[in-house]
C-alpha positions as CSV (number, residue, x, y, z in Angstrom):
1,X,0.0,0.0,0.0
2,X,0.8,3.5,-0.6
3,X,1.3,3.8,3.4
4,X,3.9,1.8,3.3
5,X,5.8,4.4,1.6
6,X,7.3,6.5,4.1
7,X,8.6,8.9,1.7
8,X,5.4,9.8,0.0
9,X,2.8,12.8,1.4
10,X,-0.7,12.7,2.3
11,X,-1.4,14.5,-1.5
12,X,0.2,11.3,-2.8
13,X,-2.3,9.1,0.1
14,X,-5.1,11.2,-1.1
15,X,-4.6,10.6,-4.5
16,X,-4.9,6.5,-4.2
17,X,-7.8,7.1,-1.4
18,X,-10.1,8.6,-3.6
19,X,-9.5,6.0,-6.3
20,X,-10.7,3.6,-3.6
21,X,-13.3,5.0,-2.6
22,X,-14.7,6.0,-6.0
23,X,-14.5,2.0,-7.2
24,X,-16.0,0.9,-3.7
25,X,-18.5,3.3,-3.8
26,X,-19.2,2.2,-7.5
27,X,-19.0,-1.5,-6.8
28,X,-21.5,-1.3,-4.1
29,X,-24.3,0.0,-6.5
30,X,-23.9,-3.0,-8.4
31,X,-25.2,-5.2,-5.1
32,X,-24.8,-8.3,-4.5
33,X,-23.6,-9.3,-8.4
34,X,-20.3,-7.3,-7.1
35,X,-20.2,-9.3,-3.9
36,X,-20.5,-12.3,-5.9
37,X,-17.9,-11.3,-8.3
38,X,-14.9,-10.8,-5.4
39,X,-15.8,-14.2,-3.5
40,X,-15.1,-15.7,-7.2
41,X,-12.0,-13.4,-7.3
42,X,-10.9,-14.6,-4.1
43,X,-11.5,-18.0,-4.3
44,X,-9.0,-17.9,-7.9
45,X,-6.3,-15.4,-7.0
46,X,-3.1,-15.5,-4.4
47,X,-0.5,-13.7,-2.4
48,X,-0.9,-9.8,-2.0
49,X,-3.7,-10.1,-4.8
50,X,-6.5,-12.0,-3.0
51,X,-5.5,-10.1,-0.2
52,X,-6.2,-7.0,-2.1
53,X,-9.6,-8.8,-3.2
54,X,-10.3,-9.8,0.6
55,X,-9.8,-5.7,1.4
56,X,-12.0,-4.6,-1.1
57,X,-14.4,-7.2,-0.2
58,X,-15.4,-6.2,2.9
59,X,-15.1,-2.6,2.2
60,X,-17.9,-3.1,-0.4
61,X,-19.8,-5.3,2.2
62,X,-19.6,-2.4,5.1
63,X,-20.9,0.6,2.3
64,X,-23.6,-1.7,1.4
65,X,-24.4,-2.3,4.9
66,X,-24.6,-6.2,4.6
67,X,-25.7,-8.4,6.8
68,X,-22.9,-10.9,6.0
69,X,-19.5,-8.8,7.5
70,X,-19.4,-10.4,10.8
71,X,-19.1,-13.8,8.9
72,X,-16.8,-12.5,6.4
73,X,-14.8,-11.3,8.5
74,X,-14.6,-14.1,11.2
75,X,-13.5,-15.8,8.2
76,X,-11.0,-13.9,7.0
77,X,-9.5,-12.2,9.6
78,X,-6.7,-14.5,11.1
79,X,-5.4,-15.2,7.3
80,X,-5.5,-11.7,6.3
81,X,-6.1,-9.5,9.5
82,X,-4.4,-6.6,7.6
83,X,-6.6,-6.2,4.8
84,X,-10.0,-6.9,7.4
85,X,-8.5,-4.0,10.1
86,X,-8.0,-1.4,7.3
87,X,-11.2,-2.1,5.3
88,X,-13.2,-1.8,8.6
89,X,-11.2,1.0,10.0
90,X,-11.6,3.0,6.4
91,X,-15.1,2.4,5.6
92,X,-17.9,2.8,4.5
93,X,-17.8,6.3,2.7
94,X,-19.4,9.3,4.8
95,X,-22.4,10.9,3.0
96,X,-20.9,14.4,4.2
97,X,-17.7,16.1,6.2
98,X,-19.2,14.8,9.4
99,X,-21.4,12.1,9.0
100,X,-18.9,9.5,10.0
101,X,-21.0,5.7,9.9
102,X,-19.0,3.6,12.8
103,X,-22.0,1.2,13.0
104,X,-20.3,-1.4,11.8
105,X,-17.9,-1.6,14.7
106,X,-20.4,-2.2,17.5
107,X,-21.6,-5.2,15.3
108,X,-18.3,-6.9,15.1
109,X,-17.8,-6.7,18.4
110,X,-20.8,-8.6,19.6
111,X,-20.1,-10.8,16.7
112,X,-17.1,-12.0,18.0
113,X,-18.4,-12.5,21.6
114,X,-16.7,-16.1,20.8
115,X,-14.2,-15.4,18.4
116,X,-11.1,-13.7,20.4
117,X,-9.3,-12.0,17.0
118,X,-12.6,-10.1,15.7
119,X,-13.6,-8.7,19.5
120,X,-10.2,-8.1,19.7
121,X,-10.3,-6.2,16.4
122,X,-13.6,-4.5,17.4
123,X,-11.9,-3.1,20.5
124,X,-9.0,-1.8,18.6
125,X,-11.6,-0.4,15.9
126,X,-13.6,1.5,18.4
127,X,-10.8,3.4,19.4
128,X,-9.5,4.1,16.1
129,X,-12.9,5.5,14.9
130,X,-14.1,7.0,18.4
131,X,-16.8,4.6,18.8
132,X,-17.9,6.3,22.7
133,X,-20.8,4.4,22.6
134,X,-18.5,1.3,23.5
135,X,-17.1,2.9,26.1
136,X,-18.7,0.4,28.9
137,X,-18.2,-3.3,27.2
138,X,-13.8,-2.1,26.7
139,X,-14.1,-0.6,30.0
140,X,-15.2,-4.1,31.6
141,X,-12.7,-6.0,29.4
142,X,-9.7,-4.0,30.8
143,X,-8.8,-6.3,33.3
144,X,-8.9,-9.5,30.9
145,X,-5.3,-10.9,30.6
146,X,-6.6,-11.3,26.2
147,X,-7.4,-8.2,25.6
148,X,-6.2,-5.8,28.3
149,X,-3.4,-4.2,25.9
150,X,-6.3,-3.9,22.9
151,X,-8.5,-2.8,25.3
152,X,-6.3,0.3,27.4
153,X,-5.1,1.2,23.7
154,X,-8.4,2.2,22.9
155,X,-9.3,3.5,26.0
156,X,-6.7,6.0,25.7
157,X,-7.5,6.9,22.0
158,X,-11.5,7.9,23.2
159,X,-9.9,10.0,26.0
160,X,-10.6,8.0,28.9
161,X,-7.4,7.2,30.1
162,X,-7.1,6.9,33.5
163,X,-4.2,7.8,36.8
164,X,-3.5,3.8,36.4
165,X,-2.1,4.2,33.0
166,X,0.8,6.5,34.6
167,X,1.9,3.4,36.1
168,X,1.2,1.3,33.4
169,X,3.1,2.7,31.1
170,X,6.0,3.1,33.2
171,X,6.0,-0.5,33.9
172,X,6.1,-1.0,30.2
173,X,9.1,1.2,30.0
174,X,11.2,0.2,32.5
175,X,10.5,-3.8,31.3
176,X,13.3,-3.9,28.6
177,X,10.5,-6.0,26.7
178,X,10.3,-4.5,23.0
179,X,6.4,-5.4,22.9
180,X,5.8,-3.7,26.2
181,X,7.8,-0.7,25.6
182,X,6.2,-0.2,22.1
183,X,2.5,-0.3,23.8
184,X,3.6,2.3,26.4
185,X,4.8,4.6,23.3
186,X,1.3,3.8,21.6
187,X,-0.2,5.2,25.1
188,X,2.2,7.8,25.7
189,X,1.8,9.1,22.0
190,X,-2.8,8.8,21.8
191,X,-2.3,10.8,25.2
192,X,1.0,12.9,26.0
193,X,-0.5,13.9,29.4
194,X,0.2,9.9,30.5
195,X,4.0,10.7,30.4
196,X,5.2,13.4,33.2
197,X,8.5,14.6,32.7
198,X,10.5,11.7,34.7
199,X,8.6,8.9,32.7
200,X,9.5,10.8,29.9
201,X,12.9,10.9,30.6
202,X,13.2,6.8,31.0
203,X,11.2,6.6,27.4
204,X,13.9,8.9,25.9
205,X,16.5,6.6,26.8
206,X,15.1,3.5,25.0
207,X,16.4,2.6,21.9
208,X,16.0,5.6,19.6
209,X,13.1,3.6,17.6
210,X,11.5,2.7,20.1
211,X,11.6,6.1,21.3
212,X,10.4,7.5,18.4
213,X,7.5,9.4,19.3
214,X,8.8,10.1,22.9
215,X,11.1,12.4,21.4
216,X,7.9,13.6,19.3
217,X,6.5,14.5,22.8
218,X,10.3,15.7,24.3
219,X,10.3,18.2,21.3
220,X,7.1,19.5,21.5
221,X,7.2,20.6,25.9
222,X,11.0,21.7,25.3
223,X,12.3,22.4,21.7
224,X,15.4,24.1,22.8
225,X,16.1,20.8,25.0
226,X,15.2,18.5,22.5
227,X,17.5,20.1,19.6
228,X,20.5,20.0,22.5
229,X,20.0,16.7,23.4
230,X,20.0,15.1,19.8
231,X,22.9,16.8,18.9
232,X,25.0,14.5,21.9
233,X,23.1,11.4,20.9
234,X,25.7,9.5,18.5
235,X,23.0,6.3,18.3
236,X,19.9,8.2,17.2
237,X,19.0,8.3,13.4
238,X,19.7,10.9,10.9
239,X,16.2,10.7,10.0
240,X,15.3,11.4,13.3
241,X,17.5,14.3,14.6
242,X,16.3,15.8,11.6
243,X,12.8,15.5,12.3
244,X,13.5,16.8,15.9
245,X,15.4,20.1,14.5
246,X,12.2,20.4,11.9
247,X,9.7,20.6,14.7
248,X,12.0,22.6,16.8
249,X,12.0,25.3,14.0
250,X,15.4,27.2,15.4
251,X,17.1,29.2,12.7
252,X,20.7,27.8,14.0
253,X,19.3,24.1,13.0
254,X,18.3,25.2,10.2
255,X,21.5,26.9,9.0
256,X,23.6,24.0,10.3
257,X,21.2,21.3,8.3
258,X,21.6,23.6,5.1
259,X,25.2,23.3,5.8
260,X,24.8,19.3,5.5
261,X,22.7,19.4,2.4
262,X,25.0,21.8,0.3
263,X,27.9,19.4,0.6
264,X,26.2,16.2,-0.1
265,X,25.5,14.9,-3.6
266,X,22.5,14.3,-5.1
267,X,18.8,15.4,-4.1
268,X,18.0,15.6,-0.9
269,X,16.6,13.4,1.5
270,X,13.2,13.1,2.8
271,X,13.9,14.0,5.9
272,X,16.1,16.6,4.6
273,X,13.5,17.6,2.4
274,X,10.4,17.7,5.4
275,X,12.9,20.1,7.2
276,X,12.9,22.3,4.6
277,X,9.2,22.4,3.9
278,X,8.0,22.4,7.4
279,X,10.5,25.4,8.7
280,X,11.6,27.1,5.3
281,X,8.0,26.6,3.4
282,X,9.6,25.7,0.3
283,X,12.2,23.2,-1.1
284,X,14.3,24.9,-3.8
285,X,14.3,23.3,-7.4
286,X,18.3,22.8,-7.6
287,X,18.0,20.3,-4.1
288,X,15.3,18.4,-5.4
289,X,16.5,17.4,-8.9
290,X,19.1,15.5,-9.6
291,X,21.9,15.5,-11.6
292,X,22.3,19.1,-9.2
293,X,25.3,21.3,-9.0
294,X,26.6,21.6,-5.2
295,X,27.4,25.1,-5.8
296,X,23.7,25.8,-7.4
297,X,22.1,24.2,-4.8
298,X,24.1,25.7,-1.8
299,X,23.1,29.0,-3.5
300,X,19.5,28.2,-4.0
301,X,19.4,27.1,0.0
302,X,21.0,30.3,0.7
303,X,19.1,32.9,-1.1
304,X,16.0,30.8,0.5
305,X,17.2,30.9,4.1
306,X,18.1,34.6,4.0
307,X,14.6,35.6,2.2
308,X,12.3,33.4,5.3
309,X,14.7,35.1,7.5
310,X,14.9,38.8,6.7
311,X,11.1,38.2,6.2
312,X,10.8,36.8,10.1
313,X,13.4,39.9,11.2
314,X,15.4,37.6,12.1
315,X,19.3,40.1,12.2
316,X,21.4,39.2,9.6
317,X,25.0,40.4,9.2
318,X,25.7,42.2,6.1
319,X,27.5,39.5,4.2
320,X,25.5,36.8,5.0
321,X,25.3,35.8,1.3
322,X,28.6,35.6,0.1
323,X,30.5,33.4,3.5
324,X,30.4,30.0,4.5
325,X,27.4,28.6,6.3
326,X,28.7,28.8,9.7
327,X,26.3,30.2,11.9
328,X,27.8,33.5,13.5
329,X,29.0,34.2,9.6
330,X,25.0,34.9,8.8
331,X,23.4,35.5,11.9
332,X,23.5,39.1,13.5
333,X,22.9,37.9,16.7
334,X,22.3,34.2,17.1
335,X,21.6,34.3,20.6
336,X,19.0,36.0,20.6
337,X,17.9,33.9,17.4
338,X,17.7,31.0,19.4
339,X,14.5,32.0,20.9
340,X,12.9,32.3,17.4
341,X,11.3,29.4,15.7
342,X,10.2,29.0,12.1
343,X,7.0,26.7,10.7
344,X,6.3,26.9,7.1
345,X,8.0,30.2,6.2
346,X,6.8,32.3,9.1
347,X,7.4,33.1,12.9
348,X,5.9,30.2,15.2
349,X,4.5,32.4,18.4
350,X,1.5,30.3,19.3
351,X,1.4,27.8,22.2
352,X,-0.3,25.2,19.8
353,X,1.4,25.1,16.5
354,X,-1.0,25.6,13.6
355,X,-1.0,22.0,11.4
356,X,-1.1,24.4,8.1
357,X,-0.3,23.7,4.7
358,X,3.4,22.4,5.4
359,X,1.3,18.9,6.9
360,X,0.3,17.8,3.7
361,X,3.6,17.9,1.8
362,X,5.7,16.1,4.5
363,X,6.4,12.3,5.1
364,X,4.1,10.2,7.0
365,X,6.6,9.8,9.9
366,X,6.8,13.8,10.3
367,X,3.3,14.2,10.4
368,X,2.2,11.5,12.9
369,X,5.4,13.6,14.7
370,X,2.8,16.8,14.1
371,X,0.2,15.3,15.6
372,X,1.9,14.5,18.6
373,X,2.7,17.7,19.2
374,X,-0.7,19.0,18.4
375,X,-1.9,16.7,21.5
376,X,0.9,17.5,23.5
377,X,0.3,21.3,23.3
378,X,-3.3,21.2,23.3
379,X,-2.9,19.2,26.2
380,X,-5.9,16.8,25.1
381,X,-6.2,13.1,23.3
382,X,-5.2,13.9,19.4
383,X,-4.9,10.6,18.3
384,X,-5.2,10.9,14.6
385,X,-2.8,8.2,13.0
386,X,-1.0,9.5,9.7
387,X,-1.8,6.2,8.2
388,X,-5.9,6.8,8.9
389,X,-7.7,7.1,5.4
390,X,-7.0,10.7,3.7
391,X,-10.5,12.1,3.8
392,X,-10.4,11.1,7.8
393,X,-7.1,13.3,8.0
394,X,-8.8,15.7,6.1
395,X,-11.7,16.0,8.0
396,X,-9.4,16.3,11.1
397,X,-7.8,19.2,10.1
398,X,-10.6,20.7,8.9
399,X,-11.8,20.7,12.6
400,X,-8.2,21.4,14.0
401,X,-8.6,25.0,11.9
402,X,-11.8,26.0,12.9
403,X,-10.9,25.4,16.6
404,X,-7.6,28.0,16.1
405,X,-10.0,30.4,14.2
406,X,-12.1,30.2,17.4
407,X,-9.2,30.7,20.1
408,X,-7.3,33.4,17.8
409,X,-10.6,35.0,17.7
């Protein structure tokens, strides 16, 4: 799938959602000739194909509202548990902006009172799609050694996380156990206000993978910290020290990672490249093409960097754009610039970053970063995944904007 592609942006995700939903949509007015079609389908194809065929299967089954999808997908759901979570998770098709049908979901999960993998799935389901009319049956299956992980997951993700999870979580840290130290990040990251500063701290020092969206959380409270702290990790990925100085905004990173990018060949990477567009606004021509001149593209990066500057007021010494790319060569005072921060071209002043126009032009690891942080400031469950359905992004953000308008107002 598409998703799988970390390099690619949710214009690209949108592009092959739509498609999707355009030939379910269409399949389903055919009735049950369709249905008939794909259980032929299945029945003849193999590999990622009848999986592919199993997906659009049931997605066709939940817009026609079927009676059958409970079956279908107790049948199908231990061999190709991918393709039944996503197809339940990303339809049916809303009839308008806010008409989200989650229907479905309660079904499955009294369907599977006897099969473990679909309750399961309906658990994990309920919280993905906000099902609060569940809230009792996961709250009562909490404390069941099967599905207590599912279950507390899900919790979390329709905002009814409770002082236990505190402890939880750090349990899961401090086990050394990969499985229970990725659950706590799932927590930690559906609800930021589970990890206090010291729990924080023990997630941090986790393998930087594992970490990953601890340090989306570490970046968001303290930036300045955050940036600091990278910069002495030796073991943490490029990929991800980039994405930390992105967030972070400050005009030093940015300098230092232009720096980087001038001298190496070639375009630039992604993570490269979502620094650039999340901070600068803009990625210039010469870095993204390739073959590319390292002297054009240092000079493209530099006439960029000094324009989003001089346009922030951001001091400048006078020959910023003929010396090297050291820091105190082009900025006029970079102590005080290391209280500025930059998001998409502009001056970053508010307490809960915008998610702007930048979010749909970066990778799907950077924006699941951006809605971190959008939880961690807003200091409230924001549990939007980056690989959720486009429209459901959409539809997010939508929201997301019209709350700002409101507080700015």
């Amino acid at each position: 799938m598409i998703a799988d592609n970390q390099a690619l942006t949710l214009n690209a995700l949108r592009v092959t959602d739509e498609s999707l939903d355009r030939q379910v949509q269409t399949a389903a007015l055919y009735g049950q000739a369709a249905l008939d079609q794909l259980d032929m389908r299945i029945s003849e194809l193999a590999g990622p194909a009848q999986e592919a065929a199993v997906f659009v299967r049931i997605a066709v089954a939940i817009q026609m509202r079927t009676d059958d999808l409970g079956d279908l997908a107790s049948k199908h759901v231990t061999e190709f548990t991918r393709a039944v979570r996503e197809a339940c998770w990303f339809y049916p098709v809303p009839n308008g902006l806010f008409n989200d049908d989650c229907s479905h979901v309660p079904a499955l999960f009294e369907h599977g009172a006897a099969f473990t993998p679909l309750r399961l799935l309906a658990i994990e389901l309920a919280g993905l799609r906000d099902v609060q009319s569940m809230l009792p049956q996961i709250k009562e299956l909490v404390t069941e050694p099967a599905s207590e992980s599912v279950a507390t997951l899900a919790l979390t993700r329709l905002g009814a996380a409770t002082a236990a999870m505190h402890s939880l979580a750090a349990d899961c840290v401090t086990s050394g156990i990969d499985e229970r130290c990725y659950a706590a990040m799932a927590l930690i990251a559906c609800d930021p206000r589970i990890a206090d500063d010291g729990l924080l701290e023990l997630a941090l020092n986790l393998d930087p993978i594992i970490a990953d969206q601890a340090w989306a959380i570490a970046t968001s409270r303290d930036p300045r910290s955050a940036v600091d702290h990278a910069a002495a990790r030796r073991d943490m990925p490029p990929a991800q020290r980039a994405r930390i100085m992105a967030m972070a905004g400050y005009p030093d990173s940015i300098i230092n990672a232009c720096a980087e990018i001038a001298e190496t060949e070639g375009e630039v990477t992604v993570s490269q490249a979502d620094l650039l567009e999340l901070t600068l606004g803009s990625i210039p021509v010469e870095a993204r093409c390739v073959p590319n001149s390292k002297a054009e593209k240092s000079r493209a990066l530099r006439t960029l960097v000094l324009r989003v500057f001089r346009e922030a007021h951001i001091g400048l010494r006078n020959d910023a754009d003929i010396d090297g790319w050291q820091v105190d060569s082009i900025l006029a005072h970079p102590t005080q610039a290391k209280q500025v921060r930059l998001r998409d071209g502009r001056v970053l002043s508010l307490k809960v970053p915008p998610l702007g126009r930048a979010i749909q032009e970066v990778s799907h690891p950077l924006r699941q970063w951006l809605y971190i942080e959008r939880a961690t400031t807003a200091q409230r469950v924001f549990s939007l995944s980056a690989f959720d359905v486009a429209r459901r992004q959409d539809t997010s953000m939508t929201a997301a904007e019209f709350v700002d308008a409101m507080v700015d107002r």
